[in-house]
N, C-alpha and C positions, 0 to 999 in steps of 0.2 A: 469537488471532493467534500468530504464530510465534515462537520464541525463538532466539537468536542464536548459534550453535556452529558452527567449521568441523571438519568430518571429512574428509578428503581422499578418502577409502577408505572407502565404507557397507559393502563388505562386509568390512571385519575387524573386530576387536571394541574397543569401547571404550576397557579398557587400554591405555594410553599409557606412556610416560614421562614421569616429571616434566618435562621439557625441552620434550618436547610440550604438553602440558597448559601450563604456561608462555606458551607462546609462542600457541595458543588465547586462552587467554585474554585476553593482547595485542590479538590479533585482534576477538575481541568487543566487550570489553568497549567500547576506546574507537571502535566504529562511530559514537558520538555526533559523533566529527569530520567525518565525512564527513556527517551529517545536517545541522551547523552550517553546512555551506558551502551544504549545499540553501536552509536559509531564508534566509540574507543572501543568495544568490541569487534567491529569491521576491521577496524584497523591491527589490532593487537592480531588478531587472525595470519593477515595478509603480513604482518613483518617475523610470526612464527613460522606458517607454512614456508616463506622463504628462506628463513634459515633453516629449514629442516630439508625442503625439497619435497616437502609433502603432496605438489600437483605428481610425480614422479614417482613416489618410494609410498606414500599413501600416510596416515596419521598415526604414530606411533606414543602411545604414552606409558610410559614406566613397561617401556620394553613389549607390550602388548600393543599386536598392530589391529588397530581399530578401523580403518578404511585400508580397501585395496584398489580401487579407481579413481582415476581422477573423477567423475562423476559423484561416488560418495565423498570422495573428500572436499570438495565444492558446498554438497548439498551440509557436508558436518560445519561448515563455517556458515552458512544460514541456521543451522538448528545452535549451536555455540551463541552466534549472538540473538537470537528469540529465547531462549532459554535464561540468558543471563537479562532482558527486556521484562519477560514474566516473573523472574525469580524477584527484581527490583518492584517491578508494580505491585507486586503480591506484600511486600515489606511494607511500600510504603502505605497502600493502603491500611497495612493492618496498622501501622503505628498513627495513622491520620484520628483512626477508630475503634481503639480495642477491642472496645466491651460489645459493639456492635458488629463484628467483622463475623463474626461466626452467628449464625442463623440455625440452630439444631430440628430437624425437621421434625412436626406433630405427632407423626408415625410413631417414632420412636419415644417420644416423651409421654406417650400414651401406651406402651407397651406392645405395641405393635406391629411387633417385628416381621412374622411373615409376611402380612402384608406389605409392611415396606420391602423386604426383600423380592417379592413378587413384583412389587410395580418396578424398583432400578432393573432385575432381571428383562423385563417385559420391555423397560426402555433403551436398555442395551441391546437387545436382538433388533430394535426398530432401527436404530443408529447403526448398526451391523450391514442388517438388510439396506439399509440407505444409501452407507456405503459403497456397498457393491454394486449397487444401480450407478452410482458413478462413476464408478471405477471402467464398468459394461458399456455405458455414455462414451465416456472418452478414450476407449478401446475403438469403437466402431465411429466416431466422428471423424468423415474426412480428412479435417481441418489438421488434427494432429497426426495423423499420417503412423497411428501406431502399427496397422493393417501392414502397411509396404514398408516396415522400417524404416521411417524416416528419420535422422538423428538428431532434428530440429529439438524436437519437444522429447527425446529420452531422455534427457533430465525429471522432468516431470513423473515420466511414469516408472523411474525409478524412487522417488517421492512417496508415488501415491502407494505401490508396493510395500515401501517402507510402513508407511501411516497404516496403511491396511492394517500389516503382522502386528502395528506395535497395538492398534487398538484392538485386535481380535484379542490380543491375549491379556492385555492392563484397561480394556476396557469400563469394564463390569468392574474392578475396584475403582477405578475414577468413576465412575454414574454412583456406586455408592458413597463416598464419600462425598463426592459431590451435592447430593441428595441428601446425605444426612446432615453437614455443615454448614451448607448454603441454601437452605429453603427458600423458595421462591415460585408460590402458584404461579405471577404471571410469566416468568421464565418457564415454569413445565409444560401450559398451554403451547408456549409459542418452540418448544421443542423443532427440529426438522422434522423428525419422523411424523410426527404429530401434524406435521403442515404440509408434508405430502401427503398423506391420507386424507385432509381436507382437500386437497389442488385435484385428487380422483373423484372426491366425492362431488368438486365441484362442477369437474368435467363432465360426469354424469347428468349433472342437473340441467349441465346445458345443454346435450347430444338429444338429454329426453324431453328438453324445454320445459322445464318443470320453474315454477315463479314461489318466490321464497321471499319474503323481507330479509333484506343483507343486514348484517348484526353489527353492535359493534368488534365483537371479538373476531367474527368474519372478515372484517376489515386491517384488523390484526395484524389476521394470518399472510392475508393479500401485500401485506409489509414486509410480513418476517419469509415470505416465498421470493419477492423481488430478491430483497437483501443476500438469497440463499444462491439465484442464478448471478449477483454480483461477483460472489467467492467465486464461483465454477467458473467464470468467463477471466476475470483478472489474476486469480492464481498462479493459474500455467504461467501467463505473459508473464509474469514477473520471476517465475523460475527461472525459465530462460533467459530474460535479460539478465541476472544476478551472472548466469552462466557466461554470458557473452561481458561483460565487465568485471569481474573479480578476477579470475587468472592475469587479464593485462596488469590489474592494482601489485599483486604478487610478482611478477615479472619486476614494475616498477619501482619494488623495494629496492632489490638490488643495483639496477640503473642508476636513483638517486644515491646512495649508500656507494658506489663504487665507482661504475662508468664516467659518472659528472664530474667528480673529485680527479679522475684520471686525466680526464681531458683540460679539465681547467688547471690543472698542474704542467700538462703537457703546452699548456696554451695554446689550447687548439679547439676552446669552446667560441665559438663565433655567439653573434647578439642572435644569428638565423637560427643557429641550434637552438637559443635560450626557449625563442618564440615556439620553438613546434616541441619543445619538451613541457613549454606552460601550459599549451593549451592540452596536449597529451595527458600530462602528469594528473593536470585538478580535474579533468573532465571522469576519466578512471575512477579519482580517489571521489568526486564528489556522487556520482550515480551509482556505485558501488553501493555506498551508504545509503543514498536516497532509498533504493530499491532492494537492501535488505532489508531497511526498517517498514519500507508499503508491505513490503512478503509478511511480515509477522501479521502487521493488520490485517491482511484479507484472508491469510491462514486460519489464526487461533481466534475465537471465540469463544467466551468463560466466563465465568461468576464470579471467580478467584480474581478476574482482572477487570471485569467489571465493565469490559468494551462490547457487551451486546448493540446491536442495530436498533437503533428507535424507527425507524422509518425510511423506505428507500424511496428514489424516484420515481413520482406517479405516471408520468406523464412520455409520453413517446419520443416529444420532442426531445428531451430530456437526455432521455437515452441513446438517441440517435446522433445527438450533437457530441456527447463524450465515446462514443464507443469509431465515430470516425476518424477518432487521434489515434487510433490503436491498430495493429493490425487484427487482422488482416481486413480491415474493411477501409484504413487508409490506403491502401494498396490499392483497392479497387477504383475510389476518386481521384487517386495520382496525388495524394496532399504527401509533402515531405519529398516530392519528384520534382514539383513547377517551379519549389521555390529553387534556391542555390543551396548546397551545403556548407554546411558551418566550415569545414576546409578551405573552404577556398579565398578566404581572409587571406590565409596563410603566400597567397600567391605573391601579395605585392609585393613591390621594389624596395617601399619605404618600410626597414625594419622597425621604429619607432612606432610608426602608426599602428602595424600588426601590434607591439606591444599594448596600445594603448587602446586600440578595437576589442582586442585578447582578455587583456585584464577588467574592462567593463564586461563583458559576455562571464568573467569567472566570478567576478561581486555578486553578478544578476544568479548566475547558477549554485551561490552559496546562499542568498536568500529560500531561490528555491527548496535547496535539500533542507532550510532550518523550518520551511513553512511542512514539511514532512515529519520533521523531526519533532516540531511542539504537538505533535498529534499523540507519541510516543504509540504506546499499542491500540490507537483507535485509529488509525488512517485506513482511509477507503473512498474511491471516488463511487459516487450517485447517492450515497448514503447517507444518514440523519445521526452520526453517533456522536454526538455532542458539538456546542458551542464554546473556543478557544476566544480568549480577550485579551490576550499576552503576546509578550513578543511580536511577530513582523505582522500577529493578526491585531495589534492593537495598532498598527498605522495606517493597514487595510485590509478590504474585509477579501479580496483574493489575491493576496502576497504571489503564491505559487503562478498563476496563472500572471500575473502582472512581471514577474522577475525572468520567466521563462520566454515569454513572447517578446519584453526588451533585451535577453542575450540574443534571441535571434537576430533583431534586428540591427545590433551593435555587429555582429560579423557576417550576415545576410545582405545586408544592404550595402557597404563598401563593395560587396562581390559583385552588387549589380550596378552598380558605378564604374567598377572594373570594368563587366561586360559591356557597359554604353561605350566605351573606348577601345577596345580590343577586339570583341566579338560582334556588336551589334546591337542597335538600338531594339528590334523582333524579340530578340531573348531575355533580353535586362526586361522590354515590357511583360512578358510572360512570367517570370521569375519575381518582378513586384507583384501580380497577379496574384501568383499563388504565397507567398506570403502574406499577402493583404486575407486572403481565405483563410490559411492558417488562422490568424488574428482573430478574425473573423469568429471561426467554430471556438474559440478559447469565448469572446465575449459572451456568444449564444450560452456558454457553460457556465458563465459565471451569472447571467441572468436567468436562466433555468433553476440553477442550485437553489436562486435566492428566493423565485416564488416558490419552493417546493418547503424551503427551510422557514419561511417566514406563516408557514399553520403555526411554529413555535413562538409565540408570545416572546421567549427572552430572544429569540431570534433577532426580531422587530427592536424589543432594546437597545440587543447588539450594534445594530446599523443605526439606531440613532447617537448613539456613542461614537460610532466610528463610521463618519458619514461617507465617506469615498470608496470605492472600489477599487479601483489600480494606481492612483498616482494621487497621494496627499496634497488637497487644496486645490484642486485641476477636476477628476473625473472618476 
């Protein structure tokens, strides 16, 4: 995943000034504020729609019904806490930097208005047209299954509908304003539209074999087009999974809030219920959040928030190693099948133990969500969008990946203990196997990221600062 740096300017070089670097730093480090507003936003969500029954009756404010499916009113509790993410980063940037936060563009301070109004006009119909190429993309890609109605991914393209209407018609004043407030040549080079039209023109050069010295803005672009098939590939996924965890979080207001209090009054909560509500209750509340706050990062891209891509994954291996944890291409290697499921902790005899296997797999999975959460609105995995130095990335340089592969192993691996005794030594061996893999494509990810991250000079810093990768003072 990506680490957390603003560079205003990709193409000059690193060296800064102390004052710059400073004020960087500022910037990164405490992105964890704006991450914090994401979850108590999560959360505040899921304990109003349950008291209102909003999956049910839809979103109702001051009497006017603002969602009427459960689909939109899922997707309003992603835009609720991205909105309140942006609204926060947008503050605190401005107050980090007053007098610099606004950028009035040349155009206009030169009197220049048509022109300025002809190039936002011209940039908005590119971003339009852009659009609808992807909109036309994942209409006809299989994979989403929009062709045969599939209802996996209608979340999604209830989404991108949405985003469509709101940009066809608020577009063209956000490109102006945008443009007039936030000037920034190397942001308008490295535009989409602008880097599509380089990906045809490149394509051409190569169908007609035509030899050209590669530039460096050429190189740029070859950054800001991965960066762009990043958004398009991890998007969706993360719609849907927000879909597949947020209704259970909402469910489970009420559960804690009433069922629990009934039973343990009733005395009739056993230590077995405690176990399979623990693991239940944080696993909901923790990926709920995890993966509303990834949705913002790979959604929104902006000036105003200042989480442009510097650079994505060059390299194949790269992307091969991170896109096999994902579906649908874990699917195809059987990874997340060989091993055992995190359930099956739940089996044993010994309730304590379950506690005690349980409760290590929910620590490791709250490091996880916070190693998301210090990204605030930069998170993205294969990506370059800054270097974090705080929080769980100041004890190591891949928290996430270090905290996630040890909850597996906290309740994967008693399961294959289990099996050595119950079921067979044949499947406990295969079920290490494929955990061992698992593990495995996590370490190839974490040494990919680092040669990909370490072109970045403070990169190289970074990891001399904070020498270990997964386990402080060990590896």
């Amino acid at each position: 995943m990506g680490y957390s740096y603003s560079h205003k300017n990709p193409s000059q070089p690193f060296d800064q000034t102390a004052s710059d670097q400073s004020a960087e730093t500022w910037i990164t480090d405490r992105a964890w504020v704006c991450g914090s507003v994401g979850a108590v936003s999560v959360i505040v969500c899921a304990i109003w729609f349950n008291a209102t029954e909003a999956l049910a009756k839809g979103v109702v404010v001051m009497g006017h019904q603002l969602t009427q499916t459960p689909v939109q009113t899922l997707l309003s509790a992603l835009l609720i806490t991205t909105g309140a993410m942006l609204l926060t980063e947008v503050i605190r940037l401005y107050l980090r930097n007053p007098r610099n936060f606004i950028a009035v563009s040349p155009l206009l301070k030169s009197g220049r208005y048509v022109t300025f109004m002809a190039t936002a006009l011209g940039n908005y119909l590119a971003y339009l047209g852009l659009f609808w190429l992807v909109v036309v993309f994942f209409q006809w890609a299989g994979e989403y299954g929009y062709q045969r109605n599939a209802p996996y991914y209608q979340p999604w393209f209830t989404f991108l509908d949405l985003a469509f209407s709101a940009y066809l018609w608020g577009g063209l004043p956000y490109v102006c304003l945008t443009r007039a407030l936030k000037h920034d040549p190397q942001a308008d080079d490295n535009d989409p539209p602008i880097l599509v039209a380089k990906l045809f023109t490149a394509i051409k050069s190569f169908l007609l074999r035509e030899k050209k010295t590669v530039t460096a803005a050429e190189q740029r672009h070859k950054k800001a087009i991965r960066a762009l098939l990043v958004k398009l590939f991890f998007a969706p996924l993360m719609t849907v999974f927000f879909f597949d965890q947020f209704p259970h979080l909402v469910n489970n207001v009420d559960y804690l809030l009433n069922t629990i209090p009934a039973l343990i009054a009733d005395q009739r909560y056993t230590h077995q219920q405690f176990n399979t509500d623990f693991f239940n209750l944080s696993i909901t509340l923790i990926f709920s959040i995890d993966i509303a706050l990834a949705w913002c990062g790979y959604v929104v891209s902006s000036r105003w928030v200042d989480n442009r891509t510097h650079s994505a994954e060059p390299t194949l291996l790269g992307w091969v190693v991170c896109l096999c944890c994902y579906p649908p291409f874990q699917m195809f290697l059987g990874l997340y099948f060989a091993a055992p499921g995190e359930r099956e902790v739940l089996r044993f005899d010994n309730q304590w133990l379950i506690t005690a296997f349980t409760g290590m797999m929910v620590l490791s999975y709250l490091v996880y969500m916070a190693s998301t959460l210090w990204f605030g609105v930069r998170f993205s995995n294969l990506t370059h969008r800054g270097i974090i130095r705080t929080g769980p990335y100041a004890i190591v340089r891949h928290p996430a990946y270090a905290s996630k592969n040890f909850a597996w192993w906290c309740v994967m691996f008693p399961a294959i203990l289990y099996n050595v005794v119950y079921t067979g030594i044949h499947i406990a061996i295969a079920q290490t196997l494929g955990l061992l893999i698992m593990t495995g494509f996590y370490y190839l990810r974490a040494t990919t990221e680092e040669r990909h991250l370490s072109a970045d000079p403070r990169y190289r810093s970074y990891c001399q600062t904070v020498k270990y990768r997964f386990i402080p003072g060990v590896l």
